[in-house]
Every structure is written in structure tokens, then in C-alpha cells.
NUTORNU-94748 format. One record per atom (N, C-alpha, C, O): x, y, z. Coordinates in steps of 0.1 Angstrom, whole numbers, padded with zeros to 4 digits, always signed. Layout:
// NUTORNU-94748
XYZ;...
// end
This chain:
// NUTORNU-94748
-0141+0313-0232;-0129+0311-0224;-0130+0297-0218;-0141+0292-0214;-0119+0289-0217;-0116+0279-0214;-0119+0275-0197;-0127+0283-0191;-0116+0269-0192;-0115+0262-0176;-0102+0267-0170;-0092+0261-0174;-0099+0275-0162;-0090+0276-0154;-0087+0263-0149;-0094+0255-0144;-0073+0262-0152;-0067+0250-0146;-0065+0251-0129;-0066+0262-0124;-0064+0241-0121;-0069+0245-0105;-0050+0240-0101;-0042+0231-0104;-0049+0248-0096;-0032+0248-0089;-0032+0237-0080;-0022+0230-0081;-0040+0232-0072;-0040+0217-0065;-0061+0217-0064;-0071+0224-0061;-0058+0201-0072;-0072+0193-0066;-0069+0183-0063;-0059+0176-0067;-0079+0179-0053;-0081+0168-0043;-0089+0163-0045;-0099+0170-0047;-0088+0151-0045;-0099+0143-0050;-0104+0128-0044;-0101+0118-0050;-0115+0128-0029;-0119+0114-0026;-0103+0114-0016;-0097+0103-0016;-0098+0123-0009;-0086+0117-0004;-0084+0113+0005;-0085+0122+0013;-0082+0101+0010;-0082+0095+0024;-0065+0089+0027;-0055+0088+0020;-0068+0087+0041;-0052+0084+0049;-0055+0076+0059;-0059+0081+0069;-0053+0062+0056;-0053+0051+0069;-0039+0045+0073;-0029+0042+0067;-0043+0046+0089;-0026+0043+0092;-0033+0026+0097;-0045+0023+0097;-0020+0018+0102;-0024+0006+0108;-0023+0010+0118;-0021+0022+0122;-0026-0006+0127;-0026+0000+0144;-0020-0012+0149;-0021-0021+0141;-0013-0014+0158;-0004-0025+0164;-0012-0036+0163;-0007-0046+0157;-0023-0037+0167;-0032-0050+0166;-0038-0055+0156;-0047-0063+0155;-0027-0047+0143;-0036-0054+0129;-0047-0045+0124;-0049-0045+0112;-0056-0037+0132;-0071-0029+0123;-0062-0018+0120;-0049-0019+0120;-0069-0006+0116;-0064+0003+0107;-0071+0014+0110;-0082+0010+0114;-0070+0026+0111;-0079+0040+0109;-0076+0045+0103;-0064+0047+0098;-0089+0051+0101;-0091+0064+0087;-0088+0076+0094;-0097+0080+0101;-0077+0083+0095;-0073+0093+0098;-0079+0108+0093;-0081+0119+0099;-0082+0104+0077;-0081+0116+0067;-0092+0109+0060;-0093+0098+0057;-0102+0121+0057;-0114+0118+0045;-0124+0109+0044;-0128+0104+0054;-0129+0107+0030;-0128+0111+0020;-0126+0127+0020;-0134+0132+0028;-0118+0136+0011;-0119+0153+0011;-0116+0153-0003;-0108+0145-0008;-0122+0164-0008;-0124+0165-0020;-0124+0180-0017;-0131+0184-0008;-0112+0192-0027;-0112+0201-0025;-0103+0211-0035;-0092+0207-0035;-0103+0224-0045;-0098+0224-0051;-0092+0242-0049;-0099+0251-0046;-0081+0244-0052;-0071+0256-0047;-0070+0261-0060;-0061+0256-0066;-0082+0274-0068;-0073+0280-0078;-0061+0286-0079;-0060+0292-0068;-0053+0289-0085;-0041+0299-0092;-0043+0306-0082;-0053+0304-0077;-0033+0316-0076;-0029+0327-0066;-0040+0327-0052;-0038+0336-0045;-0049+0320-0049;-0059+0315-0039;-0050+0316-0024;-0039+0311-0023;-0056+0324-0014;-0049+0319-0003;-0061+0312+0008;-0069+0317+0015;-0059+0299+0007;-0070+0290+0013;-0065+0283+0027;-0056+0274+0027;-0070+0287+0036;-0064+0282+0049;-0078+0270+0054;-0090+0268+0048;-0071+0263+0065;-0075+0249+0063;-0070+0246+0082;-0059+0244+0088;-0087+0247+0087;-0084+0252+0101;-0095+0235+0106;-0102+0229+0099;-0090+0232+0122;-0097+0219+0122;-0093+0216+0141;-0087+0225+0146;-0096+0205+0149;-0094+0206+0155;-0082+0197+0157;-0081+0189+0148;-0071+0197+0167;-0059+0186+0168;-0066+0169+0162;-0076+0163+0166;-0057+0165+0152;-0059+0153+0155;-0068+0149+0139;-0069+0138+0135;-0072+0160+0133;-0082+0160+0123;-0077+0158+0113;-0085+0159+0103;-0064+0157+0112;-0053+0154+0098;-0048+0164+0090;-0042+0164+0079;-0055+0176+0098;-0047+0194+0090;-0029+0192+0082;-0024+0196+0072;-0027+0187+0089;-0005+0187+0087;-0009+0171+0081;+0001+0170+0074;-0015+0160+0079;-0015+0148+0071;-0012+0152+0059;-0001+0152+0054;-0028+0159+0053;-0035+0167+0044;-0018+0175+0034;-0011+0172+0025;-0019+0186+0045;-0006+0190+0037;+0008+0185+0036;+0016+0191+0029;+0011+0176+0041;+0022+0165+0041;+0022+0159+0026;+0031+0162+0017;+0007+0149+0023;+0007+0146+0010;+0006+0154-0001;+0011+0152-0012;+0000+0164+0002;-0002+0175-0010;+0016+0178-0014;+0022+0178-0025;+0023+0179+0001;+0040+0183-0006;+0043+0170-0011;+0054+0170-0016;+0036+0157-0011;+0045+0145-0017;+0057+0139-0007;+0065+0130-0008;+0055+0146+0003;+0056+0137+0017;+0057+0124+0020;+0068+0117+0021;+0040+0120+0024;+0039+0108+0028;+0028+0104+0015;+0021+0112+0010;+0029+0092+0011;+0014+0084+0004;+0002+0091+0008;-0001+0098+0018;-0004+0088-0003;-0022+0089+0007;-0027+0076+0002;-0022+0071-0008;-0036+0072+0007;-0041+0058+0010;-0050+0055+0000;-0050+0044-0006;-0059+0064-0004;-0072+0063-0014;-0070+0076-0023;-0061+0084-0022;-0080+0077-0032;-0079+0093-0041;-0069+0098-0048;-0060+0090-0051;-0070+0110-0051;-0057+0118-0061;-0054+0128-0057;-0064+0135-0056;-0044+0134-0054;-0037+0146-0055;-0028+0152-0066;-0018+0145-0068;-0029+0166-0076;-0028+0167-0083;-0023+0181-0086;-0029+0189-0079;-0011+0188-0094;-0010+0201-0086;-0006+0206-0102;+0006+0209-0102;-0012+0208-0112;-0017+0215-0122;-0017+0204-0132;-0010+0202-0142;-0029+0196-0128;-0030+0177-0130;-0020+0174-0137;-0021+0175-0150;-0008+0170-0131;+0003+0158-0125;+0002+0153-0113;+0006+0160-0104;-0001+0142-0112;-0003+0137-0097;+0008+0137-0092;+0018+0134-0098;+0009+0143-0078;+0017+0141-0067;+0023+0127-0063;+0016+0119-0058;+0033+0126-0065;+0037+0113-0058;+0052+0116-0049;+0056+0108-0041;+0057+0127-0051;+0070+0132-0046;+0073+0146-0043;+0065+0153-0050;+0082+0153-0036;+0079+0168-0035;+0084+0174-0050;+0090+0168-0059;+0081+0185-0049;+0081+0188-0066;+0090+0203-0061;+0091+0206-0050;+0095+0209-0071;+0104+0220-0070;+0094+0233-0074;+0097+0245-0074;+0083+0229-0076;+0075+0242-0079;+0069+0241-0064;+0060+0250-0063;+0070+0235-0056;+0063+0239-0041;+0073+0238-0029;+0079+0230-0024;+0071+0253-0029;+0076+0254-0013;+0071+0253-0001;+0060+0257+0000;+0076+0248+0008;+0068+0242+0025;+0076+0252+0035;+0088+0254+0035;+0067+0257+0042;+0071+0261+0056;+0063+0252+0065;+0051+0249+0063;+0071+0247+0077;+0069+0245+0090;+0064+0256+0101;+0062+0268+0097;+0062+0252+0112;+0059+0261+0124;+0076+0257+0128;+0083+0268+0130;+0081+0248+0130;+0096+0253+0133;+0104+0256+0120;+0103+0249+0110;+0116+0270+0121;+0121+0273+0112;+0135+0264+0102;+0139+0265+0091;+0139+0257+0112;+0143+0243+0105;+0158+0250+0097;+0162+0246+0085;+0164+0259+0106;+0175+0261+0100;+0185+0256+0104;+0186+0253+0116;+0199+0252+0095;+0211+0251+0102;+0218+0263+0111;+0222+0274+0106;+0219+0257+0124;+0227+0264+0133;+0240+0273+0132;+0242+0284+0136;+0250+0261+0121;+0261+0264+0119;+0262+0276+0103;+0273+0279+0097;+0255+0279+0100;+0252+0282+0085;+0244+0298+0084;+0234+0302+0090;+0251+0304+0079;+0247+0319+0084;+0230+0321+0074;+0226+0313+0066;+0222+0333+0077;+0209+0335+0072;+0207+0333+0056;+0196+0329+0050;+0220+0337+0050;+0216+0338+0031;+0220+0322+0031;+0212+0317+0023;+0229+0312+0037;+0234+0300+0034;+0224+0293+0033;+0221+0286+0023;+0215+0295+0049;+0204+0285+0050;+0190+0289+0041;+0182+0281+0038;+0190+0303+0039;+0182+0304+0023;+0184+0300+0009;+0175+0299+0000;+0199+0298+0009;+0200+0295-0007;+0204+0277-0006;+0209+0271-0015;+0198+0272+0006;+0202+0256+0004;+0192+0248+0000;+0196+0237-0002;+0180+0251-0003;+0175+0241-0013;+0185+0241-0030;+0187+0232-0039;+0188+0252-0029;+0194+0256-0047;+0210+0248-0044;+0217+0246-0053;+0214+0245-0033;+0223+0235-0033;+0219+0219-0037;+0224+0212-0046;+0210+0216-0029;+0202+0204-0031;+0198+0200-0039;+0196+0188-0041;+0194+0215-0053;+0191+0207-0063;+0204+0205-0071;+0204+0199-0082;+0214+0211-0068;+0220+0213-0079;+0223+0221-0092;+0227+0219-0104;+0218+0234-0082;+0216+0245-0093;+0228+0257-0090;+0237+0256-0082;+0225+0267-0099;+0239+0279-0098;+0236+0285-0086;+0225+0291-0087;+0243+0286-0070;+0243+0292-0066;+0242+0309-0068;+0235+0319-0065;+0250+0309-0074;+0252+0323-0078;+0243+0329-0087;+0242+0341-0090;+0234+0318-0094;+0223+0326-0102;+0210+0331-0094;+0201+0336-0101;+0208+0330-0081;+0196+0330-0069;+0201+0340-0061;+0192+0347-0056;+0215+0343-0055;+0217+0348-0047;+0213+0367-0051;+0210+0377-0044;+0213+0366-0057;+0206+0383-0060;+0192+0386-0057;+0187+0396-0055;+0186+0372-0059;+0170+0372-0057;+0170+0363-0039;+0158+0360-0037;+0176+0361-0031;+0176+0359-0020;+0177+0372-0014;+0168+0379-0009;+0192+0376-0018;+0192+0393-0012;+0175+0400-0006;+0169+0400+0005;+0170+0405-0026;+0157+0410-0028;+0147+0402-0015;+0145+0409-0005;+0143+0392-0016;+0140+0382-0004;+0137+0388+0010;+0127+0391+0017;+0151+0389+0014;+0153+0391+0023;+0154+0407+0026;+0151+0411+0037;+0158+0415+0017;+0150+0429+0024;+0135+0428+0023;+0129+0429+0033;+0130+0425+0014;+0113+0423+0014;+0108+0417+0027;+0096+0421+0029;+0113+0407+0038;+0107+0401+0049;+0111+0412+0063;+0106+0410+0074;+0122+0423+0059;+0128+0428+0070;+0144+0427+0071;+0151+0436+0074;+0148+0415+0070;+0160+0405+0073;+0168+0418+0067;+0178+0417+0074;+0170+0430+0058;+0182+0438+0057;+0192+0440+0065;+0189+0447+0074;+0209+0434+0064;+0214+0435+0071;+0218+0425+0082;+0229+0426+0089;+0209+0415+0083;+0213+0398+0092;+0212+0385+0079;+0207+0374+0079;+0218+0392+0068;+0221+0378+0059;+0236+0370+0064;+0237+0357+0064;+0243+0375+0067;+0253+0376+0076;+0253+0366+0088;+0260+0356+0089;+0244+0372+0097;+0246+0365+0109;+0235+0349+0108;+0228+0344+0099;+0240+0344+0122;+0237+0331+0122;+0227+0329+0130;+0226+0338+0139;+0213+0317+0131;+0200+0315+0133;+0203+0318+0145;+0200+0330+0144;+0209+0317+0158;+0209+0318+0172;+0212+0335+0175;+0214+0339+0187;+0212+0344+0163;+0216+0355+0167;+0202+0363+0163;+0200+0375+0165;+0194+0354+0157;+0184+0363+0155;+0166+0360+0165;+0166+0351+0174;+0154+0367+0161;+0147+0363+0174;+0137+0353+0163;+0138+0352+0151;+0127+0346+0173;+0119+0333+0166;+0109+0342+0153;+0102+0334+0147;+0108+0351+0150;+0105+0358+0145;+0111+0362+0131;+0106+0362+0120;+0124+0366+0135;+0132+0368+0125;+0137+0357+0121;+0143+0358+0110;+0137+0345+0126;+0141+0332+0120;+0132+0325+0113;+0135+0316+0105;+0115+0331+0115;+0105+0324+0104;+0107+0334+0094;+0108+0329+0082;+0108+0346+0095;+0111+0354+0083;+0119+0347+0070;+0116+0348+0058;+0129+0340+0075;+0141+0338+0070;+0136+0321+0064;+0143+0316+0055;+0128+0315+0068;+0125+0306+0063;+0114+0305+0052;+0113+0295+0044;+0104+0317+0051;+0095+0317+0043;+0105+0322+0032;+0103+0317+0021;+0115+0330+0031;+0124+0334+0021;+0131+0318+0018;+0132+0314+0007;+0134+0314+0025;+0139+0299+0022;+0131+0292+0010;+0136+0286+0000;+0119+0293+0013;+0105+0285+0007;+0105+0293-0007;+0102+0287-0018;+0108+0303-0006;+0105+0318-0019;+0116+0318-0030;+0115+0325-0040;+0128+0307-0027;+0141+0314-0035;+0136+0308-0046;+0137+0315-0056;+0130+0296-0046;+0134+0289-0057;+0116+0291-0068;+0111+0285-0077;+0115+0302-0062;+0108+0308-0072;+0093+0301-0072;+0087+0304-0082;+0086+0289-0061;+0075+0281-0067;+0063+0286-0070;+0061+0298-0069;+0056+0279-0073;+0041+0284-0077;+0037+0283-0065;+0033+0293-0060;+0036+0273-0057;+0027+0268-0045;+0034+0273-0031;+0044+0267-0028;+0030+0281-0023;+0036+0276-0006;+0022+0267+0003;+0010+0265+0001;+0026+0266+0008;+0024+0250+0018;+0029+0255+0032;+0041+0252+0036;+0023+0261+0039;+0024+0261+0055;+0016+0260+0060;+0005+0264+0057;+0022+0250+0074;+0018+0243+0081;+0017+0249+0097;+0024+0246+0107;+0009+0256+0096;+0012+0263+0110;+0024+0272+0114;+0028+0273+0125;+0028+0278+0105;+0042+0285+0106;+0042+0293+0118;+0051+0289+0125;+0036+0304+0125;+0034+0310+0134;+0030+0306+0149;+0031+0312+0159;+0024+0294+0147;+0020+0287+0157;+0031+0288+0171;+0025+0289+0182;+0043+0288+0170;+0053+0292+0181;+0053+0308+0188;+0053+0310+0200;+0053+0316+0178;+0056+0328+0180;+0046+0332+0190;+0035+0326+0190;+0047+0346+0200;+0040+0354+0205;+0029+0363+0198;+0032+0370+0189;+0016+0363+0203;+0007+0370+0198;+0014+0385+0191;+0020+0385+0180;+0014+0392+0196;+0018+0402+0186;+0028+0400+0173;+0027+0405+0162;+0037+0394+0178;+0049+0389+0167;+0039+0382+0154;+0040+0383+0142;+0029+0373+0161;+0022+0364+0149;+0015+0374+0142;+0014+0371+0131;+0006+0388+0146;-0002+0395+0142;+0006+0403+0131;+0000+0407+0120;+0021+0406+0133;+0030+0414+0127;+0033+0403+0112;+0032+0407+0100;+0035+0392+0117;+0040+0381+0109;+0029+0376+0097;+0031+0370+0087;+0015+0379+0103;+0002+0376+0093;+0005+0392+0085;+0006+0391+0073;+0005+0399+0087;+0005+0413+0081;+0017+0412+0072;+0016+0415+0060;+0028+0408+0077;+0042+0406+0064;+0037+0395+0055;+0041+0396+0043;+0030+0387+0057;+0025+0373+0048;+0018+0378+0037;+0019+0375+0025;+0010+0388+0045;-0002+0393+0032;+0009+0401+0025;+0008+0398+0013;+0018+0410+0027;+0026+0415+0019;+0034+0411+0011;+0039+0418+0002;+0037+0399+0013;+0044+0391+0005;+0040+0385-0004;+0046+0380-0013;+0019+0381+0000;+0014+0372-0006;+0008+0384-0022;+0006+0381-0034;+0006+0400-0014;+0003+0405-0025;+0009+0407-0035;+0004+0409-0046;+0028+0409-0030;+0040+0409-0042;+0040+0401-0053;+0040+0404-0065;+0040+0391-0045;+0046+0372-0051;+0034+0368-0060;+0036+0360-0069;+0020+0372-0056;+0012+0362-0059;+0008+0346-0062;+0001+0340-0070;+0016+0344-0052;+0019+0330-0047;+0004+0320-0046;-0006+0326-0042;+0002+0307-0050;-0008+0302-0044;-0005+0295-0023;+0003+0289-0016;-0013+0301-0024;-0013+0291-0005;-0021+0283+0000;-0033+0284+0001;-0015+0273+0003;-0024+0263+0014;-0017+0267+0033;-0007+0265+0040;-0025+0271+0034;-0022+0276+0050;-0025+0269+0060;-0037+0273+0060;-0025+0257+0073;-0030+0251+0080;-0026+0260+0094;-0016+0266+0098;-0040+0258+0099;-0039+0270+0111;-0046+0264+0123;-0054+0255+0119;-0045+0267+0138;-0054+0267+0146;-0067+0275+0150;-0077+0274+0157;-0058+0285+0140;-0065+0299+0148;-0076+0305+0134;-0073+0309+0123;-0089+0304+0143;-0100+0309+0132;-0099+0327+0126;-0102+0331+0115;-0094+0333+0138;-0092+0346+0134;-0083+0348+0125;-0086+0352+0114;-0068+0345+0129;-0058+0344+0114;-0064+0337+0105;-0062+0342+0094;-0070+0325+0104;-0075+0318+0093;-0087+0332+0080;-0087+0336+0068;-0093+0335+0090;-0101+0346+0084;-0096+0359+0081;-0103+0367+0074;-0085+0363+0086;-0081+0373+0088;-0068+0373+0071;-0065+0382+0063;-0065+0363+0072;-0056+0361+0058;-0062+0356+0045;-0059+0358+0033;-0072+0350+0049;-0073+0338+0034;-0086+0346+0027;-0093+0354+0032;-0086+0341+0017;-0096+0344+0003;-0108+0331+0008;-0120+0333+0007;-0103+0321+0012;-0117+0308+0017;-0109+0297+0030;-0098+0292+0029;-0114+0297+0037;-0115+0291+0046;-0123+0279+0052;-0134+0279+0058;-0115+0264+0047;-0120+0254+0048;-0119+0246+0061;-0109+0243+0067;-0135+0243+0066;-0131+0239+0079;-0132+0221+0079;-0140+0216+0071;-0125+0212+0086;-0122+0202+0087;-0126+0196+0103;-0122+0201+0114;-0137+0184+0101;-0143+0179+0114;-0134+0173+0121;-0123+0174+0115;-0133+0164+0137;-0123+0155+0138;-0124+0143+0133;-0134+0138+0127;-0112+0136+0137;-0110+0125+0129;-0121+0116+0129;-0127+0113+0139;-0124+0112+0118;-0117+0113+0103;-0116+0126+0100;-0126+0131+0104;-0109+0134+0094;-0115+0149+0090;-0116+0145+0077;-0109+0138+0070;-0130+0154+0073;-0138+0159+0065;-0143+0167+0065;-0146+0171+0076;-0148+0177+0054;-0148+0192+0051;-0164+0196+0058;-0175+0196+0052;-0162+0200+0068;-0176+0202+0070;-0186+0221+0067;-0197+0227+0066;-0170+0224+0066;-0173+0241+0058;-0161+0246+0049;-0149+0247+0051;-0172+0250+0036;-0161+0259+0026;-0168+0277+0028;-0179+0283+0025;-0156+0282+0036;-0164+0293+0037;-0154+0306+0028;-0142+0307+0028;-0163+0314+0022;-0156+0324+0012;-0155+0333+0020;-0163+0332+0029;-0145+0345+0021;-0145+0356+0034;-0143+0368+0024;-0134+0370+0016;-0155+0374+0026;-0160+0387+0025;-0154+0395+0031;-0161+0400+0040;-0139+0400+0027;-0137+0413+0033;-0127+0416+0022;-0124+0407+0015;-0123+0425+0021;-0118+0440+0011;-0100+0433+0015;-0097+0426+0024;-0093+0436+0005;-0079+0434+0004;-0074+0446-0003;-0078+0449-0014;-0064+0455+0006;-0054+0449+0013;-0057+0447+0027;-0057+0458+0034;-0058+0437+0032;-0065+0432+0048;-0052+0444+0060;-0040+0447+0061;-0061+0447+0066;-0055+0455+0079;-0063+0452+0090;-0075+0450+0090;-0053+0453+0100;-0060+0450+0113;-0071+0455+0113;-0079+0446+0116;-0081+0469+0111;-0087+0474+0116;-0099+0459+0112;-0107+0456+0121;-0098+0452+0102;-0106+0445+0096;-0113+0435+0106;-0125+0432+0104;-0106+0431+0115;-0108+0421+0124;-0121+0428+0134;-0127+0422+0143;-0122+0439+0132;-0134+0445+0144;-0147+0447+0135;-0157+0452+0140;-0146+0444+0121;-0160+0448+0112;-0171+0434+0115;-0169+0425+0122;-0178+0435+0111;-0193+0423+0113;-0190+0416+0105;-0193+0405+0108;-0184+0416+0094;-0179+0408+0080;-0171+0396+0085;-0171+0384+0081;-0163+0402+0097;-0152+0391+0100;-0154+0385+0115;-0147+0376+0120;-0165+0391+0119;-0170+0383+0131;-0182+0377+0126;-0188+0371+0135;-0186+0377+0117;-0198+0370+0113;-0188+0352+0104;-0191+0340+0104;-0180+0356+0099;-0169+0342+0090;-0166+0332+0105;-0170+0320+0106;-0160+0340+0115;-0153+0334+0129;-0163+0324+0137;-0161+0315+0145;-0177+0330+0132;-0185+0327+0143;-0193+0319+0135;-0199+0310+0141;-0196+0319+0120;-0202+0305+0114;-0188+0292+0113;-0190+0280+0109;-0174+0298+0117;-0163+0286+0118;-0167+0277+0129;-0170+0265+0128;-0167+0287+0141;-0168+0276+0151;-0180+0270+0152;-0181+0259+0157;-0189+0276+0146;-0205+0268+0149;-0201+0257+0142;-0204+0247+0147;-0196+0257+0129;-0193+0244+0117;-0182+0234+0124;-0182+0222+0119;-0170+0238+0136;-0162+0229+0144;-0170+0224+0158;-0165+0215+0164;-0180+0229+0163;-0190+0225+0173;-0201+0211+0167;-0203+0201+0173;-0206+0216+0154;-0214+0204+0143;-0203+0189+0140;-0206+0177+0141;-0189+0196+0137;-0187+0186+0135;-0178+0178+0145;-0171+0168+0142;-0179+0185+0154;-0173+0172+0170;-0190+0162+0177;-0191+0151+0184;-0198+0169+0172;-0214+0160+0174;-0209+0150+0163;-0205+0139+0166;-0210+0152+0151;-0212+0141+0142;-0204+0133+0146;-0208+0123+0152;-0189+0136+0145;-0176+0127+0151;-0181+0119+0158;-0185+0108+0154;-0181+0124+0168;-0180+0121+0187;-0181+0101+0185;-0174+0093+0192;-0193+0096+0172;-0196+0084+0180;-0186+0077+0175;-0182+0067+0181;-0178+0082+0160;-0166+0073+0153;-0153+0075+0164;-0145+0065+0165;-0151+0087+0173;-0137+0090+0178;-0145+0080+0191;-0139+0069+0191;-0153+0079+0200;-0157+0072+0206;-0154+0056+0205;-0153+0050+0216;-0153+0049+0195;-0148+0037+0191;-0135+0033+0187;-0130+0022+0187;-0128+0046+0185;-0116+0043+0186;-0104+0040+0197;-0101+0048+0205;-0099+0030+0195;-0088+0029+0205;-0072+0032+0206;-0065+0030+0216;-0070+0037+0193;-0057+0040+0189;-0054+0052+0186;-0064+0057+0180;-0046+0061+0188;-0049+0076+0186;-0035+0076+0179;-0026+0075+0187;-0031+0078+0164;-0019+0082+0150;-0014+0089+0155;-0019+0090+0166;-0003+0098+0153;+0002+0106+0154;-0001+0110+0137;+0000+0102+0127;-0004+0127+0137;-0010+0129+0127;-0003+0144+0121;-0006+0149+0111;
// end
């Protein structure tokens, strides 16, 4: 048997911005990292460590400065129609009812509305939404408006999602509810994921590997595999399996704010990242 082809590799990837006075910082890397086929790999770090840089260029966003990005080797240079992005904000139009602002990438490209909208429907009972395709984003709660945008991300059928902290807004329980619809969608869809998170428990609590990222520069200072049984349920989060992943993360985000400390120490410009 051959080599499984890797759904995104990274390769040596760095990100320097300028600085008003002419010098430059390394925001990002070198990171070298690779996402097989249906993989849900979350990618946790402290503010500032280039988590949302990282997945910016992976969607073909912004440049990256050094290295390759590659997403079933074709380099990345622009966003691609096989990847879908969610935000932490749901990024909908106000004026535009729930199925409109799902089926508008397939406006953008220029494709048959009407050949998607039966698979939005489907979509949208699968997240809950049965019933508010109809109404408009201010009528529904922050909750039901991320719903409505990971279906946004879903219509057009990609191989890849790409979020960026999507839950990050929401209320603890609503996010606990919202990681549980994720996994059910991620076991439907079999979707590949890159997930950027704050939070070590959802990081572990969802993903197949959990890569941790030092501060800036970020660099990978842990690839950790999570040993627990799927289909993930809450009760999971109280086993030793998953307090033993949480607690070699933070020790690996404690290691690498020592290593940091003396590069962020010299710096005098702080990116917006």
C-alpha cells in the first residue's frame, strides 16, 4: 500500500510582520506539521502565539513569509473552494434570512443556487436550525447563529473545515452543547479539521491530536495523541485518560513560556496576530 496523501502539510512555516522602525518579527515558526484525511487536530497556545496567523494562511488568507503550505500537495496561495472557515464570530448578514446567509458562498461562486438548497435544508435540520431557515440572524440566540454558520462552511461540500475559535463567545454550557453537535457532525460529514482553541479541555475533549504551540514565536512544543474511545461524551472528561492529555498540555504551555520568555523579553513591538 501506498502513502496516504496528508490533507494539509506544513512545512518550515514562518510569519514575519514589519515594525514601524524598519526591524521585523517572527511571529510564527519555523512549524512543520501534518493533518491526515478526516483527522480532527486542534491547535491550542497561548494569545499572541500565532494560533489564528497559522490558520489564516492555511485558508490562503494572508502570505506566509518562509516554508510551504499544501492541502493535498497544491500549494496554498489563495482560499480554495474545498475549505471551509468558521470564525468565533458568526459573520452573518443581518438583512438576509438563515438559508440566504447559508447558501451565499454558492452565490459567490457562481454556482446553481437551487442545486445546494436541498443539501442546506438537510444541513440545517442536522445542526438543530429545523424550522428558523426562515427567520433572520437577530431573531435567533449566539448559539443558534454559530449553528447556522458551520452549515454556512458545510454547503459547499469541502474536504477541510478550518475553525478558528468558533465557540470562544458563547456561554459555557451552550459551548459544551456546541462541542457535542461538532462531534456529531464531525462523525456524519467526516470532515478533516483544524480547530484553534483556547481551551485545553475542548481541545482534548474533541480532537484525535492536539498540537500545542509555545509563545511567540510559536512553535510546536507538543504533538499529543488523545487516547480516548469515540463517540466522545461528556462522561469522558472525568476518566484519567483525559486528565492525564490536559495536564501533560499545560505542563508543555508552562515549558514553553520559560523557553520564550527571553525572545518575548526583547521584543518591543507586539503584531496583531
Amino acid at each position: 500500500m501506498g502513502e496516504i496523501e496528508a490533507a494539509i502539510k506544513i512545512e518550515k512555516l514562518e510569519k514575519t510582520y514589519a515594525t514601524q522602525d524598519g526591524s521585523s518579527i517572527c511571529a510564527l515558526g519555523p512549524v512543520s506539521m501534518t493533518v491526515c484525511p478526516h483527522e480532527f487536530v486542534s491547535i491550542v497556545g497561548p494569545s499572541g502565539c500565532g494560533k489564528s496567523t497559522l490558520l489564516k494562511i492555511v485558508a490562503g488568507l494572508i502570505p506566509l513569509s518562509c516554508g510551504t503550505v499544501k492541502i493535498r500537495d497544491e500549494n496554498v496561495t489563495a482560499p480554495r473552494q474545498d475549505v471551509g472557515i468558521i470564525f468565533q464570530s458568526p459573520v452573518l448578514l443581518p438583512w438576509k434570512t438563515i438559508l440566504e446567509n447559508v447558501l451565499l458562498p454558492i452565490k459567490v461562486r457562481k454556482q446553481s443556487v437551487a442545486d445546494f438548497t436541498e443539501r442546506a435544508m438537510d444541513l440545517i435540520r442536522l445542526v438543530g436550525l429545523e424550522g428558523f431557515h426562515g427567520k433572520y440572524p437577530n431573531e435567533l440566540s449566539g448559539g443558534m447563529q454559530q449553528r447556522a454558520a458551520i452549515v454556512r462552511a458545510l454547503v459547499g461540500n469541502p474536504d477541510i473545515l478550518l475553525m478558528d475559535e468558533p465557540f470562544g463567545a458563547l456561554d459555557a454550557i451552550t459551548r459544551d452543547q456546541m462541542n457535542l453537535e461538532l462531534l456529531e457532525i464531525w462523525a456524519r460529514t467526516r470532515k478533516t479539521v483544524l480547530f484553534i482553541t483556547h481551551g485545553i479541555s475542548e481541545a482534548v475533549f474533541l480532537s484525535d491530536r492536539v498540537i500545542v504551540l509555545g509563545s511567540r514565536p510559536g512553535l510546536i512544543i507538543e504533538d499529543l495523541v488523545v487516547d480516548l474511545p469515540r463517540p466522545r461524551v461528556i462522561e469522558h472528561m472525568t476518566v484519567p485518560a483525559f486528565s492525564d492529555a490536559t495536564n501533560r498540555i499545560r505542563l508543555a504551555l508552562e515549558r514553553g513560556a520559560v523557553y520564550n520568555s527571553a525572545i518575548d523579553s526583547k521584543t518591543t513591538a507586539e503584531p496583531r496576530i
